[in-house]
VEXBASE-371614 format. One line per field, with one value per residue: chain; x, y, z of N, C-alpha, C in turn; residue number from 0. Coordinates in steps of 0.2 Angstrom, whole numbers. Layout:
chain = A,...
n.px = X,...
n.py = Y,...
n.pz = Z,...
ca.px = X,...
ca.py = Y,...
ca.pz = Z,...
c.px = X,...
c.py = Y,...
c.pz = Z,...
n = NUM,...
//
This chain:
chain = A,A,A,A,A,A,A,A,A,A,A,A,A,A,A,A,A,A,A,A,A,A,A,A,A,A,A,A,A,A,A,A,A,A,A,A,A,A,A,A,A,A,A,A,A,A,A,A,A,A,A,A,A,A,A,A,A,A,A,A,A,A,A,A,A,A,A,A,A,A,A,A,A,A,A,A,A,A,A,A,A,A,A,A,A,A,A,A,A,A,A,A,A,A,A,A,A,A,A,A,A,A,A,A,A,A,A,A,A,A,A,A,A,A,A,A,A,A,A,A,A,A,A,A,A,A,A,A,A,A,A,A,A,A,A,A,A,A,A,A,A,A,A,A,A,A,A,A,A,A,A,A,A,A,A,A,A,A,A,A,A,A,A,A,A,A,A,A,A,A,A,A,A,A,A,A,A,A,A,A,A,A,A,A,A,A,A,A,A,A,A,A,A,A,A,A,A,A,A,A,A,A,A,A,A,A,A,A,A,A,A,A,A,A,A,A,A,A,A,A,A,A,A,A,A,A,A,A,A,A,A,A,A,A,A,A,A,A,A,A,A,A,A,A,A,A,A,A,A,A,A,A,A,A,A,A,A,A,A,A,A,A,A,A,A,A,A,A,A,A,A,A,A,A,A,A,A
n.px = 612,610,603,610,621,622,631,626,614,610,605,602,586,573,571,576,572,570,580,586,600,599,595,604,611,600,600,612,611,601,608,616,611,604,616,621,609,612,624,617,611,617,626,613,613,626,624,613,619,629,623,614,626,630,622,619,629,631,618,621,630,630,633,635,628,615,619,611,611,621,611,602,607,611,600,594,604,600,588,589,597,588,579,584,585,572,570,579,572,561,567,569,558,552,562,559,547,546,553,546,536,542,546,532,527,537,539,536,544,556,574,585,594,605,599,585,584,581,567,564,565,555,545,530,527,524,537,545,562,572,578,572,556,561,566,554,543,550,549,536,531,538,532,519,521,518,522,517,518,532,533,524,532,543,537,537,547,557,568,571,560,565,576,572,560,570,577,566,563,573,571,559,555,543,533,522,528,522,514,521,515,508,503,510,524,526,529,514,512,501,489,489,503,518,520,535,533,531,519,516,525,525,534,547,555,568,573,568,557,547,530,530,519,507,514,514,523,535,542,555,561,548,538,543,541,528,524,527,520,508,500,496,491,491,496,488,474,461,469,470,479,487,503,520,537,545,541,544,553,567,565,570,568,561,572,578,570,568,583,586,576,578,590,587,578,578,585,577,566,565,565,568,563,563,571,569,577
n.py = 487,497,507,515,521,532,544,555,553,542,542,539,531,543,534,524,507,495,482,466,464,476,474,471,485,486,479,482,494,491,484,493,502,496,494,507,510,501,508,519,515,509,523,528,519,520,535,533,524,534,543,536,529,541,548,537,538,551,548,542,548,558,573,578,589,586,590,599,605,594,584,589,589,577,570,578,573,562,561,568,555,548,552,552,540,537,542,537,524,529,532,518,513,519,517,501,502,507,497,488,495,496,485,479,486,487,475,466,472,475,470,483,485,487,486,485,498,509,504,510,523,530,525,527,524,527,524,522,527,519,527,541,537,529,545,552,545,546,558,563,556,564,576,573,569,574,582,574,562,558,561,551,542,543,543,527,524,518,519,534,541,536,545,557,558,562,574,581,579,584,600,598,591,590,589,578,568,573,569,566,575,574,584,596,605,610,609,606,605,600,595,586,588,577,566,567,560,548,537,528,531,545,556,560,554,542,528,526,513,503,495,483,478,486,500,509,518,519,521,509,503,505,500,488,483,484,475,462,465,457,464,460,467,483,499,511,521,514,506,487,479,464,466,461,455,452,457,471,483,495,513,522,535,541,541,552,561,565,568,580,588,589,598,607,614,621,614,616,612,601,585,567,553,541,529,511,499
n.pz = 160,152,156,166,159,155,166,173,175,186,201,216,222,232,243,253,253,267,270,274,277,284,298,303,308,316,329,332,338,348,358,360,369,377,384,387,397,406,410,416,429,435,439,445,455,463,467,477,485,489,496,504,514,517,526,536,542,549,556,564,573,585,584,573,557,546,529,517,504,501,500,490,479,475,474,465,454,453,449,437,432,431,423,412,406,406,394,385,385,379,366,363,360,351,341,340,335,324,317,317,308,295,291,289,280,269,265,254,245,231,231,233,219,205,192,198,200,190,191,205,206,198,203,212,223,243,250,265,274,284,294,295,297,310,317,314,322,336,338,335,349,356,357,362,374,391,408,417,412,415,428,434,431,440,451,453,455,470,474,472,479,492,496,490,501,510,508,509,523,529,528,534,547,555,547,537,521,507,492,475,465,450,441,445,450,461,478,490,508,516,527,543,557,560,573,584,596,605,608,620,629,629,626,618,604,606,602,590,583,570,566,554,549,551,551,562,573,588,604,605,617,626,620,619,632,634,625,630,644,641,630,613,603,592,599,596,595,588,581,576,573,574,584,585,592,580,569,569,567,565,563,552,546,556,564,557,557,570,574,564,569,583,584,580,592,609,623,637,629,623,625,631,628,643,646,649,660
ca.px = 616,608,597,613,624,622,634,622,607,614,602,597,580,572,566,579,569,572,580,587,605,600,593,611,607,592,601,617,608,599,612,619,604,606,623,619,605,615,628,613,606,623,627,609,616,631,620,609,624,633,617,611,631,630,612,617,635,628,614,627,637,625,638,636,624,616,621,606,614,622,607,598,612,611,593,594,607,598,582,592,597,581,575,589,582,566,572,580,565,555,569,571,550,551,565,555,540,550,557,540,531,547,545,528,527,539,538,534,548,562,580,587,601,605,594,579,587,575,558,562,567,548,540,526,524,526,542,550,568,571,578,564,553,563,566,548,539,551,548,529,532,541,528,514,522,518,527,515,522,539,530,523,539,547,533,535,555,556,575,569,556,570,579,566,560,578,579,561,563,580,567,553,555,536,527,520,531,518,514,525,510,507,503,514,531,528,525,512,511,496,488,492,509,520,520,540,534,531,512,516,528,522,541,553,559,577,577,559,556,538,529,531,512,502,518,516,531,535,550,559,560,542,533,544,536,519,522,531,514,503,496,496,486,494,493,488,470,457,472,470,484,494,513,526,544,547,539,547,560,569,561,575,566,560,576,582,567,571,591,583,570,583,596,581,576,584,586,569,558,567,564,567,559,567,574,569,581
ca.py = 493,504,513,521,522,538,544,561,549,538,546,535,535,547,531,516,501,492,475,459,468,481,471,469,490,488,474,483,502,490,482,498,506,492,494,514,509,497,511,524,511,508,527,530,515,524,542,532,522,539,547,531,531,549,550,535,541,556,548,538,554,566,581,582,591,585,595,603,606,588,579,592,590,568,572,580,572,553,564,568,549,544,559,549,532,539,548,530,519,532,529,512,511,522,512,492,504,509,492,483,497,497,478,477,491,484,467,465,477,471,473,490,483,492,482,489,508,514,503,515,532,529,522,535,523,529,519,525,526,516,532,545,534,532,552,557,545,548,566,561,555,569,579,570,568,580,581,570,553,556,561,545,536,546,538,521,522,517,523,543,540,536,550,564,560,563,579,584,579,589,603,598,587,588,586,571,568,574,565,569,578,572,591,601,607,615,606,606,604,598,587,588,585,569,566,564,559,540,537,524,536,553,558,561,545,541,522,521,506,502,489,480,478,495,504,516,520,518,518,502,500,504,494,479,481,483,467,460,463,452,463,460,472,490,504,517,520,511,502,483,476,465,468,455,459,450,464,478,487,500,519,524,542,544,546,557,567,568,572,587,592,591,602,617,616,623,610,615,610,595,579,561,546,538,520,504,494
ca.pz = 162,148,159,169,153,158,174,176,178,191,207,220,225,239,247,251,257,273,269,280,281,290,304,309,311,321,333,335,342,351,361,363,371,382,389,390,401,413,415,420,432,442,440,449,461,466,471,481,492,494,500,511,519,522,532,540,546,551,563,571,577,585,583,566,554,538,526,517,498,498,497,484,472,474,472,458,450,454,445,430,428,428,415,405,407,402,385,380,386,373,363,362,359,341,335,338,332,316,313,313,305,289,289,286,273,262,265,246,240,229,232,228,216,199,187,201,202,187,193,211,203,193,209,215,231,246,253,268,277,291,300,294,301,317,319,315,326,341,340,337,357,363,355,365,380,397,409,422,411,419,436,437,431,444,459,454,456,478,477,473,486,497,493,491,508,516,506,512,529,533,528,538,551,557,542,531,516,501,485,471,463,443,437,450,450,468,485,492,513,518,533,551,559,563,581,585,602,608,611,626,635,626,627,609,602,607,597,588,579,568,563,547,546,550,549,565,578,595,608,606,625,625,615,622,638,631,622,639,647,636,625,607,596,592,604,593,595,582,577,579,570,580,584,589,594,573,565,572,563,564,560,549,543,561,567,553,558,577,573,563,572,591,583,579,598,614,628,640,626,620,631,626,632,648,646,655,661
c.px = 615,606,603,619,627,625,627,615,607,612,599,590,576,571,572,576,573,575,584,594,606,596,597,611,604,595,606,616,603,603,617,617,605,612,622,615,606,621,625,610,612,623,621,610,618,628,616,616,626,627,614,617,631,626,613,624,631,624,617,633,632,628,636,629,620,616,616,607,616,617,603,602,612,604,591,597,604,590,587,594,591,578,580,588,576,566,574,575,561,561,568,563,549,556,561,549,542,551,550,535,535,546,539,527,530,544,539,540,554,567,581,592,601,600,587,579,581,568,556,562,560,544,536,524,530,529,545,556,568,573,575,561,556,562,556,545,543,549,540,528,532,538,522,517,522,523,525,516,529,536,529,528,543,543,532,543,554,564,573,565,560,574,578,562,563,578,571,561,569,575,562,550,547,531,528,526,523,520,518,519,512,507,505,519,530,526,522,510,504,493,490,502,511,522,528,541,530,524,512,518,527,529,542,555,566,580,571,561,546,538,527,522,507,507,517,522,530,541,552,556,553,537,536,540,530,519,523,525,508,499,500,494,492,493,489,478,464,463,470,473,490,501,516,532,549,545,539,556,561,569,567,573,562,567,579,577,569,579,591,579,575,587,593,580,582,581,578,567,560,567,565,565,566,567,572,573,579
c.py = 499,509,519,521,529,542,550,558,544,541,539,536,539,541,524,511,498,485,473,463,472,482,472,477,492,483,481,491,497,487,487,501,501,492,502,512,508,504,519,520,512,516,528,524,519,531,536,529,526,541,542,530,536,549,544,534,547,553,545,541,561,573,584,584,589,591,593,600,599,585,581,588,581,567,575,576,565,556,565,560,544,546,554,542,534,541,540,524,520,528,524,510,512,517,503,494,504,503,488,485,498,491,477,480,488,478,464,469,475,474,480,486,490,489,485,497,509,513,510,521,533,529,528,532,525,526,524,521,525,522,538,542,532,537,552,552,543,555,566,559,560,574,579,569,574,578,576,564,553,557,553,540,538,542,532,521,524,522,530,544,543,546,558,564,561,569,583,585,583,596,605,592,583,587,582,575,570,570,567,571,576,581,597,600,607,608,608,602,604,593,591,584,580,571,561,561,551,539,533,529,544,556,557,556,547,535,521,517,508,497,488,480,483,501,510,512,519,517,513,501,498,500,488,476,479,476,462,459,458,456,462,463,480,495,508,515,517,506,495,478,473,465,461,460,456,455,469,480,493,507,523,535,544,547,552,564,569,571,581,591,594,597,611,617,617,616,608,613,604,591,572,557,540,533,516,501,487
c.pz = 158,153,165,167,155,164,178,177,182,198,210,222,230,242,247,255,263,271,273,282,285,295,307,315,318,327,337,339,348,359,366,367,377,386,393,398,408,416,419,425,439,444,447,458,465,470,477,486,493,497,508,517,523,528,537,544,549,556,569,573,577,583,576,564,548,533,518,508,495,496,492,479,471,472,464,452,449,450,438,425,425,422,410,403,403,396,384,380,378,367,357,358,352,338,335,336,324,312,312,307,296,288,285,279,268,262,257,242,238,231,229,227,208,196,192,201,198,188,201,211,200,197,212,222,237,251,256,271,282,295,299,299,311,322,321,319,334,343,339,345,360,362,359,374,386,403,417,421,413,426,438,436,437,450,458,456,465,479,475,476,492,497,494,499,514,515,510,518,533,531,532,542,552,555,537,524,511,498,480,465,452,438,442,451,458,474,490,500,516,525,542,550,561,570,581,592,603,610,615,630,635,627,620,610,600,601,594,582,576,567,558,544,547,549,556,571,586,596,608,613,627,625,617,630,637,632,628,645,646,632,618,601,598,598,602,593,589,576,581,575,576,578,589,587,584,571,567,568,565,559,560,547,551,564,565,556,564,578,572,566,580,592,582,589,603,619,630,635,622,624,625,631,637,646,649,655,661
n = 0,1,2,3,4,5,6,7,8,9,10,11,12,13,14,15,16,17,18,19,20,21,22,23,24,25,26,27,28,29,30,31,32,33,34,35,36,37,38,39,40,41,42,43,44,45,46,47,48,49,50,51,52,53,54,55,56,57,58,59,60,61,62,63,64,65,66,67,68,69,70,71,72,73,74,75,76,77,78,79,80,81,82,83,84,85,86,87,88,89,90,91,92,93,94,95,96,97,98,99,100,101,102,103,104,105,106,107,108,109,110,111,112,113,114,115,116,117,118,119,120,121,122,123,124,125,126,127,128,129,130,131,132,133,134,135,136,137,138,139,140,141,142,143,144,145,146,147,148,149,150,151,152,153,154,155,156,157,158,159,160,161,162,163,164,165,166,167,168,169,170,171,172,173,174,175,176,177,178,179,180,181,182,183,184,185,186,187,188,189,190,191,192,193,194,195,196,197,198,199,200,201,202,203,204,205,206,207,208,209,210,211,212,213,214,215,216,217,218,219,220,221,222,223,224,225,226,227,228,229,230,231,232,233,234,235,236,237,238,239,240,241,242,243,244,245,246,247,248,249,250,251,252,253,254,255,256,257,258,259,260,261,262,263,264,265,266,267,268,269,270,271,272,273,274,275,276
//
């Protein structure tokens, strides 16, 4: 006890070692990161089912309009939870970076009790704070990071896919969704246009359906005759993918396109594909 006889010399060290106690620390910000997570995950749930209700009340009551602003703003705000997901991922990475890189460092390093205080206050080695080490190599990340490693987090998530192609297509009915470009803010339109007309009947699709395996479109009634006739390859020219009446589903982003694309046009230049009985 001689050595802090003294109350005015009684300083802790600049450096307090990482030891087993303050695992409990490192567990319990972990757990917490964890429940954040789950209630950014439901939250980005909940945007996507009001947006998937909306658009799909809306197509099943021609009178209405989709309204333009609401899906920006579900858009944006289901972009926002993801930015927040991303911030804790990085997060969560500098802290199980910190705790293995403090473990190992002073693995060797005795308790800080009193009887150690004077060997640490002496100590010229270079022992760091488990939360130093946390800060500065998460801001090492966000120093390093551009903004085409959230882009690409953004093109692997299918539900803001979903989402950004409802928003772009109330826009632009007759042209291809774009890629969510890696080093562009801006969208760029490119390519030819989507054909909202029926390549059997050449008429605008009333109930198109696609197929699960090439992925192109055609009038329901249409295509069932085709199939009805005995053929079984695609219609679509150099396609030779065949089609059965199982792999047909329904062409959810066509119709949204033909609701919006109906509502721009006058009558004369609007036609839809006659029905077969």
């Amino acid at each position: 006890m001689d050595s802090v006889s003294n109350i005015e010399n009684f300083v802790l060290p600049p450096n307090v070692p990482f030891q087993r106690v303050l695992t409990r620390d490192f567990e319990f910000a972990s757990s917490f990161e964890n429940k954040v997570d789950s209630d950014l995950q439901e939250l980005g749930k909940s945007i996507l089912d009001i947006t998937s209700e909306y658009v799909n009340y809306i197509l099943q009551n021609d009178h209405l309009k989709l309204d333009e602003e609401f899906i920006q703003r579900n858009l944006d705000s289901f972009e926002q939870v993801l930015r927040n997901r991303f911030a804790l991922m990085e997060f969560k990475d500098s802290l199980q970076h910190s705790k293995d890189s403090i473990r190992n460092n002073n693995m060797n390093v005795s308790e800080l009790t009193i009887e150690a205080l004077q060997e640490y206050q002496s100590s010229t080695e270079d022992l760091k704070n488990f939360d130093d080490v946390v800060i500065s190599h998460y801001e090492e990340r966000k120093l390093s990071q551009t903004s085409s490693e959230f882009k690409k987090f953004l093109k692997s998530d299918k539900n803001y896919a979903y989402i950004r192609s409802i928003s772009f297509i109330i826009k632009n009915p007759e042209d291809p969704i774009p890629e969510l470009e890696e080093d562009d803010d801006d969208v760029n339109i490119s390519g030819g246009k989507i054909s909202l007309k029926d390549p059997l009947s050449l008429n605008y699709f009333v109930d198109p359906v696609k197929s699960s395996v090439c992925n192109h479109t055609y009038e329901r009634a249409f295509i069932l005759t085709h199939l009805s006739s005995g053929h079984s390859e695609c219609p679509i020219n150099g396609c030779r993918n065949a089609v059965t009446r199982k792999n047909l589903i329904k062409d959810d982003m066509m119709c949204l396109r033909i609701q919006v694309f109906s509502k721009r046009k006058t009558k004369p230049e609007y036609e839809t594909a006659e029905r077969i009985e």
